[in-house]
N, C-alpha and C positions, 0 to 999 in steps of 0.2 A: 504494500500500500504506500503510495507517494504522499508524504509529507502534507502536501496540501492538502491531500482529500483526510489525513487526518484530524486535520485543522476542520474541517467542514461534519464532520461527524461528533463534533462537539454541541449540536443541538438533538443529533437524532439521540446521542447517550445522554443529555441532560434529561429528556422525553421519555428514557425508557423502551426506545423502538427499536435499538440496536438488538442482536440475536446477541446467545452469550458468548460465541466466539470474537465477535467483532467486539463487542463491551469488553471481554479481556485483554482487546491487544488495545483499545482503544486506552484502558487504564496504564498499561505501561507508558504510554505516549504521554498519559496526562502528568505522568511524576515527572516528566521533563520539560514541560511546557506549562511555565507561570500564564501565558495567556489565553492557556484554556482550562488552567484554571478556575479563574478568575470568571471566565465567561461563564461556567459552571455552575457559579455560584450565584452569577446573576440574573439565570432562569428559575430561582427559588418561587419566586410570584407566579410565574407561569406552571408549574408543575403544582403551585397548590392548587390555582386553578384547576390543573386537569383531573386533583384526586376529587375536589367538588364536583365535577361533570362526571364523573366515572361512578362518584353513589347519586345523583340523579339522575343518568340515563335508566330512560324506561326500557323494557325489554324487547322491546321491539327494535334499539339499538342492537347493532351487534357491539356486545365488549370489549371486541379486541380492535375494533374500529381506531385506527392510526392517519398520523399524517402524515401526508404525500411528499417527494420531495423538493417542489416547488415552495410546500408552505416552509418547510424546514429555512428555505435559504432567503424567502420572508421572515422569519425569526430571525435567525442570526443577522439579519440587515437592519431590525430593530432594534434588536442590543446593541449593533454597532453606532446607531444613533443614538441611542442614550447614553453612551458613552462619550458620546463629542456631543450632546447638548445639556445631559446633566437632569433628566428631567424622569422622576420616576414614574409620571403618567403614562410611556410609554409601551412599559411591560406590559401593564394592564389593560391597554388597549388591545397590545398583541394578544394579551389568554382569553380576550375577549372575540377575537376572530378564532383563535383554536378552537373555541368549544363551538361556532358559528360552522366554521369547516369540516370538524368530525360528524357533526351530527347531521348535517345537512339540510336540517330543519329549525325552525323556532322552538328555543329550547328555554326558558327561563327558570332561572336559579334566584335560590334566597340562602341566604347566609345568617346565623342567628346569631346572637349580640355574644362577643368575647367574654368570656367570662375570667375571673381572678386570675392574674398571672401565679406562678408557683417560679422562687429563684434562689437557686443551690450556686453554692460557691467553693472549692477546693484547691490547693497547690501540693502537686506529687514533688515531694524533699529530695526524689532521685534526680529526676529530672530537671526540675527547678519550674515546670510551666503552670503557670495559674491559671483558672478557668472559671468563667462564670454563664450558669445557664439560665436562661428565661425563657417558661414555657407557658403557654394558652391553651387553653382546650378551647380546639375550637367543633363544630359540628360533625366535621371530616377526620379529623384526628389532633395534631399539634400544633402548634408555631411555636417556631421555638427561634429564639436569639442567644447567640454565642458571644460572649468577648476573652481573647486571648491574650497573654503576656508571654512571648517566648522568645527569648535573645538568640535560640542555637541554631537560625537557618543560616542561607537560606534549606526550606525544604517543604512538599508539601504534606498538606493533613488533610484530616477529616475528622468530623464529631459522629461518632454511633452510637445511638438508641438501640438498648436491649431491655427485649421485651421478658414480660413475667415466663412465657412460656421457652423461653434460649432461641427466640428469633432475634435480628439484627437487623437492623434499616441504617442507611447512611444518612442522615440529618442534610450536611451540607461537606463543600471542602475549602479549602482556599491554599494559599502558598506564602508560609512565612519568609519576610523577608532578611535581609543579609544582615544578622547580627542586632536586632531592632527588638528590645524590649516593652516598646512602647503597644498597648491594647489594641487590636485592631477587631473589628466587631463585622460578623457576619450574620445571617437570617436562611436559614432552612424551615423542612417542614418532615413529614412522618403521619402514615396517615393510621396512627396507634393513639390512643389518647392518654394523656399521665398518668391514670391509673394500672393502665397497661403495662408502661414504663418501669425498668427494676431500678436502670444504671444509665447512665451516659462516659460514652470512651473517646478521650480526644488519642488518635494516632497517626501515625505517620503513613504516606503511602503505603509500604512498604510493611506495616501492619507494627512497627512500636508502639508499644504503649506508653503513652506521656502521662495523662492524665486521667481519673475514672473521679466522677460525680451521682454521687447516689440519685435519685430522683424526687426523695422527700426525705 
């Protein structure tokens, strides 16, 4: 696979539509590329979007109903705008044509009001990384906001949610930078709700464990 088209496959694995072979080599690729990273991280709005479309599709949807890859490189052209305008309206416009395009019909959603955040905080003594999590229940499952303190990159990570029952959902990722101690704060989602939740694991690509945050 050429470089480029890996770069471009950074919206289909944000989406979840990659197969798992492609999702595997695609993850090696992301431990070496901060900017797709990064892009990764900032499809978090749209991927909530799609767990909210996926518990309201009526059955007469098909399930596994995916996007094409014209829309794909419509997304990735809108993050790329929001990145040189600065404007977070525009993700949400984009989950707002995803769920318009899968379904192919007028589909309206509701979303019910956020209820108490829950927020756990930890620093692993071996490591030295501090972690703070903020989680939502929301109708669909979590929100959840991460802030990180880690001096040892650069390198990238990820926060995982594990559930009561030893499943694992990836929250979000991002890529610490060169030697920067200073918080840097990301937003994921999980469509498990905090009671589901045992633990939260900040790790490395590559599967180190830096940090673990209980859930209550």
């Amino acid at each position: 696979m050429r470089s480029q088209e890996r770069h471009r496959d950074v919206g289909a694995y944000a989406l979840g539509v990659l197969d798992e072979a492609d999702a595997f080599r695609f993850e090696d690729h992301l431990m070496e590329c901060p900017q797709c990273a990064a892009t990764v991280t900032e499809f978090g709005p749209i991927t909530r979007q799609m767990m909210l479309y996926r518990r309201a599709t009526p059955r007469s949807v098909h399930p596994m109903a995916q996007p094409g890859p014209r829309l794909l490189d419509r997304l990735l052209g809108e993050v790329a705008s929001r990145h040189r305008a600065g404007r977070r309206r525009i993700l949400y416009a984009v989950a707002a044509s995803v769920v318009i395009a899968v379904a192919g019909s007028g589909l309206a959603m509701t979303t019910g009001g956020t209820k108490q955040a829950v927020q756990v905080t930890a620093t692993d003594e071996r490591s030295g990384v501090w972690a703070q999590v903020t989680v939502a229940d929301e109708d669909w499952g979590s929100d959840v906001e991460v802030k990180i303190k880690d001096g040892a990159g650069p390198r990238p990570c990820r926060l995982v949610a594990v559930g009561s029952d030893g499943s694992e959902q990836t929250v979000t990722g991002w890529n610490v930078p060169s030697h920067d101690a200073r918080p840097n704060t990301m937003r994921g989602s999980v469509d498990m709700h905090p009671d589901q939740i045992v633990r939260y694991e900040v790790r490395t690509q590559s599967g180190e464990h830096l940090v673990t945050l209980p859930a209550q």
